[in-house]
Every structure is written in structure tokens, then in C-alpha cells.
Phi, psi and omega in degrees: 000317160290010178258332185260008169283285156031280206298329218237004177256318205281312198308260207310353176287359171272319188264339181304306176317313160272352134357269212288338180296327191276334184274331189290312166337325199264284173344316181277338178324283203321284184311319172267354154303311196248012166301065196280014159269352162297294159339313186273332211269330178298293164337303177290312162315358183215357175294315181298358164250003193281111164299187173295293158341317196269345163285336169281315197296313159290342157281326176295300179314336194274301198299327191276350140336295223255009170283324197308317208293331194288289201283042044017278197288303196277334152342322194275328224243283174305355164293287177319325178277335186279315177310303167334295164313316170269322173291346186269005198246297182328273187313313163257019156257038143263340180250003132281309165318339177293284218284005170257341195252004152271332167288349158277345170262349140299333196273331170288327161303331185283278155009288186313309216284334162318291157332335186260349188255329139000289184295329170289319180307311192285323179311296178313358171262359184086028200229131169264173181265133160119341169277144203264156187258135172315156207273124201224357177282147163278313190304296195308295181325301203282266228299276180124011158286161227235010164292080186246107207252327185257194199102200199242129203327311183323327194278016168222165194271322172281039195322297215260038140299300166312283164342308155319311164289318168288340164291335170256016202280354181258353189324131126270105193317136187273127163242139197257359167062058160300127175241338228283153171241165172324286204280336167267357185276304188295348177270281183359290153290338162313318192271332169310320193263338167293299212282330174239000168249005177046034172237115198300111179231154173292162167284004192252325167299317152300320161316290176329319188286288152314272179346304179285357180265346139344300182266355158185219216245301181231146144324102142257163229211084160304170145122213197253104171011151145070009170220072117093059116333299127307322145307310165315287173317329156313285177342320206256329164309324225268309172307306187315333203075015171209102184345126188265142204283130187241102174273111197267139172265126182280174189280318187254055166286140161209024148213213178305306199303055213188309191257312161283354169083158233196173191209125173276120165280355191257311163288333201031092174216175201204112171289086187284139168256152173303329161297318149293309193308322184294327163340274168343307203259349175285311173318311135345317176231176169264005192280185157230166214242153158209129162262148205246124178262114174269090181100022197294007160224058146290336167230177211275098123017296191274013149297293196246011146239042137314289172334292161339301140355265183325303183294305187292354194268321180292146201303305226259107186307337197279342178287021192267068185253124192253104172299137192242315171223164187265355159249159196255160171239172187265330182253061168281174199290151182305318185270045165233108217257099167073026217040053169217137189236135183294125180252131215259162198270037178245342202243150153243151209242155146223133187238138178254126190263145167254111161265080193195166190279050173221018185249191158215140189311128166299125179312162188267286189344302178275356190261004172286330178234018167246187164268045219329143148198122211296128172222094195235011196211139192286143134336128176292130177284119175242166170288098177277187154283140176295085186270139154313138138327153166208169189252139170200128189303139190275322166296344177306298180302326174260006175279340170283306166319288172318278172336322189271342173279318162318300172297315186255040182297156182286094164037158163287294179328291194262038083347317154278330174295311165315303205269337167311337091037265177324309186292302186312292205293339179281347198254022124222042168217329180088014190246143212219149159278129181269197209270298186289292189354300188274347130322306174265342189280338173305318168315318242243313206296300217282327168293319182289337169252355164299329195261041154080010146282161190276178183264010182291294164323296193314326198263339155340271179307326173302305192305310196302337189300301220265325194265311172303338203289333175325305199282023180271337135266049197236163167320129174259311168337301194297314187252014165292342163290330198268047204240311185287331171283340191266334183265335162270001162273347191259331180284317193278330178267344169218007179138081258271318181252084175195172200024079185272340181286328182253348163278356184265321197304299174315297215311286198299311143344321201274318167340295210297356220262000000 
């Protein structure tokens, strides 16, 4: 055994050596870089043969030594400071990270203590936390019906759902004897919104607009800060006479609870948000409503309107259904059937995009079921007509959306032009038209020519939106030779002055390589 501990100090004593030979090594490097007596030795061997020229040529040679030797030390001496420095940053985010986490056991505390005076307010209503509130009607006691419109609001977990109800319990759905067509609906709002909010749109861009709410649930409203995005939505709440709901979206929304609102277990209270109330009151009536998602992809879209996405997709209105709590009480809000609410085909949804780097790209999921629609250009200020607000039946309004898909169905002629289209792009892009895709753009092409457009344009614009938007993901490199060829098959299947929206489109693509 002792021969081979020997053995096994002399073995590793080979590699420890060149360890300390590498280490010795740099140190003596170090060190003879910084000899000046090597330096002085050179020198002196050789000063007696040096001519004069040549004693200039050894000063040169001595200062560009000692710039070398200068910038040595200073590397080592910031080097040696930047550690300092990171170690002086390390420490202090351990001694910040201490001090957040004393301030989350504050906050928590704070919070309990909230929570405790909470729990004294609902006592004081005659509620302990945790008790469900009771049937407080004589009529409801007798009857055994569960519409309990007075009392006093604190006292439901849906306070102003309830309020609603008590505002609506005599409602009778209105009817305003709309005689108007589509194309007069787009000069309408048009001249309304120049004469009394004085903001200026083309006719086509209202044209645009009406067509996607035609084509689907939701809007969304692209383009570049500041030309009128949200004005646009305004406007067209402002014309319905019925205020459009402006949910401004935050960065850390990240689920439903964001748009609908939450149920406190501790309080047993039901957080509403003004985006459920308009819901509530839309239900209620024939108008029509819109809600405005602002700014909706400052946070990711399919976090916190998935659900919605999913619901708004189904054939059938009566599935347009949201669980808001899984239990029921007795005096819930009157339309809220088993916790659950009926989501009403009267509301439209519209969302406005910022395309810059604090936002985040929108997903194919949404932009596959909304309407795309570009606002990158001011209005030209014009004379309008002076115009009114109206009131308009929301079933008035899509029995006109129904008639122009009866009437303006798309040609036997760009049916073909289409899926020859539809062939070109799978076979040299690899991109397919779905199902929905081509569903809506017939909605949307048969509303865009009631509303005084050609069916070219409609389908122009539809492509350029729903389909060209595609190729962005794709290698642009890779497919910039197929770019000239794909804008002379669109010259040729519809026309050199047609689909100017999807060759300006191709064109800025082909830039972007």
C-alpha cells in the first residue's frame, strides 16, 4: 500500500507541476515585461556602436515600449475595477432583493389587515365572510322566485349588475324604423364624424370598416401612433348613441379576469368591470354596442381574450356562453343563468394596434378571426354635411349585412380567379387559404360592394390583409425572386390596374429582403 501512495503522489505530482509551471509561468511573463534592468542592459551593449540617427530611432523605440507597458497597466487596473464593480452591484442586489422581500411581508400584512376591515364592513351589513346572502323579498318568499330587484346594492355580490336590472326592469326593446342602406350608412358616419367631432375619413375607409364588422366579431384597427384609431371607434360609438366601452389594455393583463372581472372569496363580492357591464346592458336591448380593446397588444391578445376568440367562433348564438362564477345565489343578477351569461350578438369588439418595439406581435390565432384594417394615412379635411347621431337596431343592421351576402355573392368569374390564386401561392409559398379565411372574405367582399365598392377592391384588400400578411413569415430572402413573378400572375388573372393593395404590398416585402 505504500508503495503505491508513492506512486499515486509522484503520478499527480506531474500535473500539479504544470498547474504551478503555468502559473509560474505567466507571473514570470509579467515580470519581465516590466525588467528595466534587462532593458537598461540592452541598451548599454550596444550604445557604443549607435550613430546618431540611430540613438533617435532607440528613443522611439524606448517611448513605444513604455505606451505598450502604460496600456498593460492600465488593463490590469480596470480590469481589477470592473470586478470591484460587479461585485459591488452583486451585493447590492442581494440587499435589494432583502428589501422587496421585506416589503411583500409588508404588503402582506397590509393586505390581511385589509381584508379584516372588509370582513367587519359585510358583517355590518348583516353578512358574516363566507355566508351566502339570502332571499329578502316578500314576493320572492311567497312566490319562490329568485328576481330580487330592490334592496339595498351592497348586499349582492353583482352590486351594479343588479343596479342594471333595477334600471331595466320596465325595458322594451325599441324599435327606430331604420330605412337607411349600406352605402348611405358609410356617407352617414362619414359626414357626422367630420361635422361634429371634425375627424375626417375617406369613403372607403368607413366603407372598410363596415364591411369588417360584417365580417366578423372583431376589428382590429392597425397602423402607425396618432391617425385616428381609436378615434375611429369613438366616433362610431358616439354616432350608435351608444358610448363605445374603452377597455385600455394593460401590460400585465393575463387572463380573462382582466376583461370580466373576478369574485373575491373573502368578501364574496364580484369585481365588475365596465366591459361586463356593457355586456349586461347590451343583453337587454336591440342596439348596437362596441367595445374598444386599446392598445390590445401591449400584452399577448390570446392570454386574455382567448376565451372570448373561442366563443365568438361558434355557428350557434345560443353557445355564446361565459361562466363568470360556478355558483349560484339567490338574488343573482336577473340574466346571469347558473353563473353563467349569455354573450350578446349586439356588441362588437374593436381593437387597436401600435406596430413599434414596446408592443408584441400579434398570433395567427387572432388575426385569423378578427378583420385586419390598416389606418397609416390622415384624412383630407372636407365640407361635410351636417349630421346627427342615430339610433340603430342591431338586428336592422345585420339583416342589411345578410341581404348584401344574398345579393353580392362573389362572381362564378373571381371564384376562379380566386382559388387559381389559392393554387399559385400553395405551390410557390406554400400557404393555403382555410376555410374561415374564405367564409369571411365573401362576407366581408358582399358588404364592401353594398356599401358602394367594387367586388375587385374588396377582395384586393381582403387578400392583401388576411393572406399576403402570411408571408411575413416566411424567409423573405428565400422568396424574394418569387415576388415579380407573383405580382405578373395577379396582372394577368385581374388586371395591371387592379389589386394595387397587394402589389404595393408584395413591393414593400420585396424592400424589407
Amino acid at each position: 500500500m505504500n508503495t503505491y501512495i508513492r506512486f499515486l503522489f509522484e503520478f499527480m505530482s506531474v500535473f500539479f507541476k504544470g498547474i504551478g509551471m503555468i502559473v509560474g509561468g505567466f507571473f514570470k511573463g509579467i515580470i519581465q515585461m516590466f525588467s528595466i534592468q534587462d532593458y537598461l542592459y540592452v541598451i548599454e551593449f550596444y550604445r557604443k556602436d549607435f550613430k546618431v540617427a540611430e540613438w533617435i530611432l532607440v528613443v522611439v523605440a524606448v517611448i513605444v515600449m513604455l505606451i505598450m507597458l502604460s496600456l498593460i497597466v492600465l488593463l490590469i487596473v480596470l480590469f481589477i475595477r470592473k470586478y470591484f464593480k460587479f461585485r459591488k452591484t452583486l451585493v447590492e442586489q442581494e440587499s435589494m432583493l432583502k428589501e422587496i422581500g421585506e416589503l411583500n411581508r409588508e404588503v402582506a400584512t397590509l393586505v390581511e389587515e385589509k381584508e379584516k376591515i372588509l370582513a367587519m364592513k359585510v358583517s355590518q351589513l348583516g353578512l358574516k365572510p363566507g355566508e351566502e346572502a339570502t332571499i329578502t323579498s316578500e314576493e320572492d318568499v311567497n312566490t319562490g322566485e329568485s328576481d330580487n330587484l330592490d334592496g339595498d346594492l351592497d348586499s349582492y355580490r353583482f352590486s351594479k349588475l343588479h343596479a342594471i336590472d333595477l334600471e331595466y326592469r320596465d325595458y322594451k326593446v325599441q324599435q327606430y324604423g331604420n330605412t337607411f342602406t349600406l352605402e348611405e350608412l358609410v356617407e352617414l358616419f362619414r359626414n357626422f364624424a367630420a361635422s361634429k367631432l371634425k375627424l375626417y375619413y375617406t369613403s372607403n375607409m368607413i366603407r372598410l370598416f363596415i364591411s369588417g364588422l360584417s365580417a366578423t366579431k372583431l376589428v382590429i384597427l392597425q397602423g402607425i401612433s396618432g391617425t385616428g384609431k381609436t378615434s375611429l371607434a369613438y366616433a362610431w360609438g358616439k354616432f350608435i348613441k351608444n358610448d363605445a366601452i374603452i377597455a385600455s389594455v394593460q401590460p400585465s393583463w393575463r387572463d380573462r379576469t382582466e376583461l370580466f372581472g373576478y369574485f373575491n372569496e373573502f368578501t364574496k363580492k364580484f369585481n365588475e368591470t365596465e366591459v361586463l357591464k356593457g355586456l349586461y346592458v347590451a343583453g337587454y336591448t336591440d342596439d348596437v354596442y362596441v367595445t374598444v380593446l386599446d392598445e390590445m397588444n401591449i400584452a399577448r391578445v390570446e392570454y386574455y381574450f382567448a376565451e372570448m376568440l373561442s366563443i365568438l367562433e361558434m355557428p350557434s348564438r345560443d353557445e355564446w356562453i361565459i361562466e363568470l362564477v360556478p355558483s349560484v345565489w339567490d338574488n343573482d343578477p336577473k340574466m346571469l343563468k347558473g353563473g353563467k351569461l349569455q354573450i350578446p350578438g349586439n356588441m362588437w369588439y374593436i381593437g387597436t394596434i401600435n406596430n413599434d418595439d414596446s408592443t408584441f406581435a400579434v398570433t395567427d390565432k387572432v388575426y385569423d378571426r378578427a378583420m385586419p384594417i390598416d389606418i397609416n394615412d390622415k384624412g383630407q379635411v372636407f365640407e361635410p354635411i351636417d349630421t346627427d347621431s342615430m339610433n340603430i337596431n342591431s338586428s336592422y343592421l345585420e339583416g342589411l349585412f345578410a341581404d348584401a351576402k344574398a345579393k353580392y355573392p362573389l362572381t362564378s368569374e373571381m371564384e376562379k380567379k380566386i382559388n387559381d390564386m389559392d393554387d399559385y401561392v400553395i405551390k410557390h409559398f406554400r400557404i393555403a387559404f382555410g376555410n374561415r379565411i374564405v367564409k369571411q372574405m365573401k362576407d366581408f367582399v358582399a358588404t364592401y360592394v353594398a356599401c358602394g365598392g367594387t367586388e375587385v377592391d374588396g377582395v384586393d384588400y381582403y387578400i392583401a390583409r388576411k393572406i399576403l400578411r402570411k408571408f411575413e413569415q416566411l424567409n423573405l430572402a428565400y422568396i424574394r425572386d418569387e415576388i415579380d413573378p407573383f405580382i405578373d400572375f395577379l396582372d394577368k388573372s385581374f388586371g395591371k390596374e387592379h389589386f394595387n393593395e397587394c402589389k404595393d404590398y408584395l413591393l414593400r416585402l420585396k424592400k424589407m429582403v
